[in-house]
C-alpha positions in Angstrom: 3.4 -11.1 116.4 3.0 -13.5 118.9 1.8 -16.5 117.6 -0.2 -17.4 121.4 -2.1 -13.7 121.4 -3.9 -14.6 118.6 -8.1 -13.5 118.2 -9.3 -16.7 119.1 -7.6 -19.9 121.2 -8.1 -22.3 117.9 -5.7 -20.1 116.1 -2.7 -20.0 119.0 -0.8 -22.5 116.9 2.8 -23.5 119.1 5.3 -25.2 116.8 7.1 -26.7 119.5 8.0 -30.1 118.9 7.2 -31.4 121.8 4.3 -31.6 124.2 3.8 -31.4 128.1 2.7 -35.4 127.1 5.1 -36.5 125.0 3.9 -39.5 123.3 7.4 -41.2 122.6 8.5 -40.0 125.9 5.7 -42.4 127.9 4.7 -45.2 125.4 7.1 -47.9 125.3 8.1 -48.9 121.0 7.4 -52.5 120.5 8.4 -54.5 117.7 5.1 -53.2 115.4 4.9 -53.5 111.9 5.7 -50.5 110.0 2.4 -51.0 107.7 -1.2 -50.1 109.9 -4.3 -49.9 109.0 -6.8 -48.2 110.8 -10.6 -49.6 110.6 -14.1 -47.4 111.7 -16.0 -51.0 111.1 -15.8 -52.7 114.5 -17.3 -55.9 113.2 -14.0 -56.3 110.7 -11.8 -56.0 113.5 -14.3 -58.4 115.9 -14.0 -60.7 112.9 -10.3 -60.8 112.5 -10.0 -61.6 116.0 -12.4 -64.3 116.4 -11.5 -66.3 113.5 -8.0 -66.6 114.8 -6.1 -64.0 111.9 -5.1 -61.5 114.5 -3.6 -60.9 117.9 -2.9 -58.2 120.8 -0.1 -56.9 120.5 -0.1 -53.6 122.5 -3.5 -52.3 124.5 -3.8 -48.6 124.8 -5.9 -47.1 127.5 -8.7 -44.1 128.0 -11.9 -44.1 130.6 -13.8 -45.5 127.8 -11.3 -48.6 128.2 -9.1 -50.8 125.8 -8.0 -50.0 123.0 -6.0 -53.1 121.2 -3.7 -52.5 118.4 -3.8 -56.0 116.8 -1.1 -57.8 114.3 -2.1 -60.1 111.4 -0.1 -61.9 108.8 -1.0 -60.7 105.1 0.3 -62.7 101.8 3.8 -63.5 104.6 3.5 -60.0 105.7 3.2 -58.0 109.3 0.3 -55.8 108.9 -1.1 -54.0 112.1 -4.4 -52.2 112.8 -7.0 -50.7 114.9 -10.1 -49.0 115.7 -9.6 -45.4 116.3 -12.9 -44.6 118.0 -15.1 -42.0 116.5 -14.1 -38.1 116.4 -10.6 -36.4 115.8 -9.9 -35.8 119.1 -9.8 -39.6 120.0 -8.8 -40.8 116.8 -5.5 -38.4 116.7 -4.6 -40.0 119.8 -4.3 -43.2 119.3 -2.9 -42.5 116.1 -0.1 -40.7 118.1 0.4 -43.7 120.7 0.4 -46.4 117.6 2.8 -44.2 115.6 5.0 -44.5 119.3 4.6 -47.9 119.1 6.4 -48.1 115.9 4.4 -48.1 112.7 5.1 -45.7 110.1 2.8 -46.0 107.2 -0.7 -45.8 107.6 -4.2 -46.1 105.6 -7.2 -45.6 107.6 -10.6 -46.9 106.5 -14.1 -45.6 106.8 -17.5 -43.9 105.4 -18.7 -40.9 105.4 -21.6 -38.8 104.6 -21.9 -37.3 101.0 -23.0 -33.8 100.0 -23.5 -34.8 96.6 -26.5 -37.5 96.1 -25.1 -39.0 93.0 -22.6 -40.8 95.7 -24.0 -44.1 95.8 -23.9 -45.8 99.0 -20.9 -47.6 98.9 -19.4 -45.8 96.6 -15.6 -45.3 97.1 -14.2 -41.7 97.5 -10.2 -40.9 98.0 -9.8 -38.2 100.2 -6.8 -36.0 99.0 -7.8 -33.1 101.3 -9.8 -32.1 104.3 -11.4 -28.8 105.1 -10.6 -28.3 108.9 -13.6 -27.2 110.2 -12.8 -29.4 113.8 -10.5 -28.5 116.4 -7.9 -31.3 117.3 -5.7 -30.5 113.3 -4.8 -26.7 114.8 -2.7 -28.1 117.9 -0.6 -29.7 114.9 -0.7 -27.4 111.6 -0.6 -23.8 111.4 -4.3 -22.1 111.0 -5.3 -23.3 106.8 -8.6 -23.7 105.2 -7.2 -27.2 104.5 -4.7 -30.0 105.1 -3.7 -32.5 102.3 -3.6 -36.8 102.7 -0.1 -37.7 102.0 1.0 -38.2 98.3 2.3 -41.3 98.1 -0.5 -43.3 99.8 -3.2 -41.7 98.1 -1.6 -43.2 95.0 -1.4 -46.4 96.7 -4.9 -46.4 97.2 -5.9 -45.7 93.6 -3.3 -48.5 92.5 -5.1 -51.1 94.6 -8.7 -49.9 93.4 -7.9 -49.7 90.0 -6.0 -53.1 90.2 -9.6 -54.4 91.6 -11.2 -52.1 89.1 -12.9 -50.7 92.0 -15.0 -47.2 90.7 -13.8 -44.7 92.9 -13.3 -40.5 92.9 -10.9 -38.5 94.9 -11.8 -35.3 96.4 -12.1 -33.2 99.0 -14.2 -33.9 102.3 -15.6 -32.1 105.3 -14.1 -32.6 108.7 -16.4 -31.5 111.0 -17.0 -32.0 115.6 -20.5 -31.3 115.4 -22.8 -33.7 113.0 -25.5 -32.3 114.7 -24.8 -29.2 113.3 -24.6 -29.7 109.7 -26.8 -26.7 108.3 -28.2 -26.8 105.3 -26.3 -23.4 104.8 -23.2 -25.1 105.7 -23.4 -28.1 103.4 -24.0 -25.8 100.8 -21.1 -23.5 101.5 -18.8 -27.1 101.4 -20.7 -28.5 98.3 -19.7 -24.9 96.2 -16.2 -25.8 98.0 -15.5 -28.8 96.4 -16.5 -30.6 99.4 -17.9 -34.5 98.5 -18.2 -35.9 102.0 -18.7 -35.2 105.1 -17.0 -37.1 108.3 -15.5 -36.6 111.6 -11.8 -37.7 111.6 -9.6 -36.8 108.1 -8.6 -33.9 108.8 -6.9 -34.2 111.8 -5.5 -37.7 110.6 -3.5 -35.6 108.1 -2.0 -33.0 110.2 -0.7 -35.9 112.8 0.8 -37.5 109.8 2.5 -34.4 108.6 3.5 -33.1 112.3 5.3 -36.5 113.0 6.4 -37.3 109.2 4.4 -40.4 108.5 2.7 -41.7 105.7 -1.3 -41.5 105.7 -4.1 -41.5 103.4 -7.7 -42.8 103.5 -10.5 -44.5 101.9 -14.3 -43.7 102.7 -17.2 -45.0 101.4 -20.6 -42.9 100.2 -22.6 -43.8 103.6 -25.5 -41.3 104.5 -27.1 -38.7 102.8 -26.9 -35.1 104.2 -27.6 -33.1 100.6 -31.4 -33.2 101.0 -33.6 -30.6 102.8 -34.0 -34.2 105.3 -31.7 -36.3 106.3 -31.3 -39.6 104.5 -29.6 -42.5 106.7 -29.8 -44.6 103.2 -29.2 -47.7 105.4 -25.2 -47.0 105.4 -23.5 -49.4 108.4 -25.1 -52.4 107.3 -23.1 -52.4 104.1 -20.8 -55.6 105.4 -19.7 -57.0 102.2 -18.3 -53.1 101.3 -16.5 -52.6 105.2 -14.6 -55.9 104.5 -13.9 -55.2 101.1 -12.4 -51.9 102.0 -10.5 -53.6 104.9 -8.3 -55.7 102.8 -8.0 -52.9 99.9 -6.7 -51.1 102.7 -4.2 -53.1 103.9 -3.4 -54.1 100.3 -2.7 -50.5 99.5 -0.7 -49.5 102.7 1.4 -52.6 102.2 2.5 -51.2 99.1 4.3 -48.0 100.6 
C-alpha cells in the first residue's frame, strides 16, 4: 500500500530521513552543551538573564521574532535552555534547530491542565506517554494512539524528585491543538484513557526525540482544571515559587543523563 494514499493527509506518514528543510543542512552547530532544558515559564528565563546567570548563545528566528537559546553554568557545568513558544508545531521546531545546534539530552519543563481534580495545583506529574491527538508528532512517527517520553530521562526525573522528596505521579497526558475544544465528551473519553493532563506540546516533543535519537522527557505541574462541567483557571501561572522550582529540578535531572 502506498504509505502517501492514505484516507486522510494526517495519516500519509513519509519515513524519509530527510526533509525539503533540512534542519542540520541550514543551521550552523555551535559549541552547545549537550544537556538543555526547555522552560514554558518565561519569567524563569527573563530571570536568569537579568541577574547575569545566562547568556545568548545562538538566536533562532520566526515572524513572531527571537528566539535565544541561552547558556548557564550549573554546579561547574554547561547547561543550555529555552523557551519553546506555546503549541507543538512551534515547539517541535525549535526543538529541531537546538538539537542542530548541538545538544543532545533534553528535559522540558511546564504545566498543564488536569482531568483528574485531585491534581493539586502544583502538583508534579511525569509524563511517560502522550496521546497524539495534535498534528505536528505524525510528520515524525508512524500513525499510533500514543508516543512514549524516553526511558532514561523519565528516570532521571523521578531520581531528582525523589532526592528532593518532591510528591509526584507519572502518567499519561493529552496532547491536544485545540484547547478551545476540549469537550466534556472528550475529557471523559481521555480520563477512562488513562489520561491525567491535558497540554499542548508532549506529544510531539517525543516523536522529534525519537525521529532524531535524542534523549527527552518532561515535567508538568497540575495547573488548570478542565474535569468540571466549568472550567476552573485555579489561579495556575502565578505559581512562581513552583516554575522556578521545576526549573532547577529540571536541569538537575537532565544533567544527570
Amino acid at each position: 500500500m502506498n504509505h502517501l494514499n492514505q484516507p486522510y493527509p494526517i495519516l500519509e506518514f513519509d519515513p524519509a530521513p530527510e526533509a525539503i528543510i533540512e534542519p542540520s543542512r541550514i543551521i550552523k552547530p555551535i559549541d552547545a552543551p549537550e544537556h538543555c532544558v526547555i522552560c514554558f515559564f518565561r519569567e524563569v528565563t527573563e530571570r536568569l538573564v537579568a541577574d547575569g546567570q545566562a547568556r545568548v548563545i545562538a538566536i533562532e528566528r520566526s515572524e513572531m521574532g527571537e528566539h535565544p537559546l541561552y547558556e548557564l553554568t550549573v554546579a561547574d557545568r554547561r547547561l543550555a535552555f529555552f523557551h519553546p513558544g506555546v503549541g507543538a508545531p512551534l515547539a517541535a521546531a525549535l526543538l529541531e534547530e537546538v538539537i542542530a545546534r548541538g545538544c543532545r539530552k533534553f528535559i522540558a519543563c511546564g504545566g498543564a491542565g488536569v482531568l483528574n481534580r485531585e491534581i493539586a495545583v502544583g502538583h508534579v506529574v511525569v509524563p511517560s506517554s502522550a496521546v497524539r491527538d495534535e498534528g505536528t508528532s505524525y510528520h515524525y512517527l508512524p500513525p499510533s494512539r500514543e508516543v512514549t517520553a524516553t526511558p532514561q530521562a523519565v528516570a532521571a526525573i523521578e531520581r531528582a524528585l525523589q532526592t528532593h522528596h518532591v510528591p509526584y505521579v507519572v502518567g499519561k497526558t493529552w496532547t491536544t491543538d485545540a484547547f478551545f475544544r476540549e469537550t466534556p465528551a472528550k475529557v471523559a473519553a481521555r480520563k477512562a484513557e488513562g489520561c491525567l493532563t491535558v497540554e499542548m506540546e508532549a506529544a510531539a516533543f517525543f516523536a522529534v526525540a525519537q525521529f532524531r535519537g535524542i534523549l527527552f522527557g518532561q515535567i508538568l505541574y497540575g495547573g488548570d482544571d478542565v474535569s468540571g462541567a466549568v472550567w476552573d483557571d485555579r489561579g495556575w501561572t502565578k505559581r512562581q515559587t513552583v516554575r522556578e522550582k521545576l526549573f532547577w529540578l529540571a536541569a538537575e535531572a537532565c544533567l544527570s543523563l
